[in-house]
C-alpha positions in Angstrom: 62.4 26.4 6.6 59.9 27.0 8.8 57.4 29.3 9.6 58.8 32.0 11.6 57.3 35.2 13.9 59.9 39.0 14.3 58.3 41.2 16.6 59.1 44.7 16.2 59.1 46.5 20.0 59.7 49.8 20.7 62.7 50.5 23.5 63.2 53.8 25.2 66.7 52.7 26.5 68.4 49.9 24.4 71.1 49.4 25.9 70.0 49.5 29.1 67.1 47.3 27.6 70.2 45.1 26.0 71.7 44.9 29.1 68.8 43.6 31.2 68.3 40.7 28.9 71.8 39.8 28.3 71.3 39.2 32.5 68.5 37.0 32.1 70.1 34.5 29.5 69.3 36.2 26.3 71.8 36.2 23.1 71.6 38.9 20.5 72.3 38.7 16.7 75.2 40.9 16.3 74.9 41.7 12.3 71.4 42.8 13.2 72.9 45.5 16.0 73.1 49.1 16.0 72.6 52.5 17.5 68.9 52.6 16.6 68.3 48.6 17.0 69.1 45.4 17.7 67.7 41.9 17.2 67.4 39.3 20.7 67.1 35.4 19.9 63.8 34.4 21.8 64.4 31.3 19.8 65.5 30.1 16.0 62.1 30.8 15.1 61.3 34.1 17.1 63.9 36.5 17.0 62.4 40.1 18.1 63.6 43.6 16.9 63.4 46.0 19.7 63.9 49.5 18.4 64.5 53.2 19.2 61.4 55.5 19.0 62.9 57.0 16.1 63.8 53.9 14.5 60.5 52.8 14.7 58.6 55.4 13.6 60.2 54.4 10.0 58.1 50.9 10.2 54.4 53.0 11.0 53.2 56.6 11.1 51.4 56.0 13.8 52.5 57.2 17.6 54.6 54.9 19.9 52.4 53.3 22.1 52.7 54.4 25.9 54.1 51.6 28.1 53.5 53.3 31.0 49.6 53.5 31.0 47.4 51.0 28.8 48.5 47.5 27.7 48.9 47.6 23.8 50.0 43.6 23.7 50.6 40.9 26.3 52.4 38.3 25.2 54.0 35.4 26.9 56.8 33.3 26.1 57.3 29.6 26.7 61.0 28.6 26.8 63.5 26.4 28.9 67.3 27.9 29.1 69.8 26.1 31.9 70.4 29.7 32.4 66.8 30.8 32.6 65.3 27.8 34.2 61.9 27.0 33.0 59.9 30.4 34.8 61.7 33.6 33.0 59.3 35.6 34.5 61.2 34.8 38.1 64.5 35.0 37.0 64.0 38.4 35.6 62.5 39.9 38.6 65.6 38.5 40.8 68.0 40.0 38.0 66.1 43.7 37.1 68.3 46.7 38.9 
């Protein structure tokens, strides 16, 4: 097995969150989904956890970051999906409400 990446992220609105990526191509694992979290496939490799406030509060004491204001991490993701086409970043904006 190889080495693999889970990136906890904190979501104000999953399912709203859930829905948005389930537009853009993404699958979720289902045995990792509930009220407080879920778990989208970026790949076999790097699944992320996106998480309620709440929720993650239980994985650090520290406060949520703010979204809104300062940029905590910018990260970018390199994938190719027939769905997705091989800029994510352009399919999203054409899908987001």
């Amino acid at each position: 097995m190889g080495t693999k990446i889970l990136v906890n992220l904190p979501v104000k609105d999953l399912p709203k969150s859930k829905e948005f990526f389930s537009r853009i191509g993404f699958s979720f694992k289902e045995k990792f989904i509930d009220d407080t979290a879920d778990c989208i496939v970026v790949s076999d490799d790097m699944p992320g956890r996106r998480l309620t406030p709440g929720k993650f509060k239980e994985y650090s004491p520290k406060r949520t970051p703010d979204t809104v204001r300062p940029t905590e991490v910018r990260a970018a993701i390199s994938c190719r999906h027939p769905n997705r086409g091989s800029n994510p970043t352009n399919h999203a904006t054409r899908v987001a409400p």
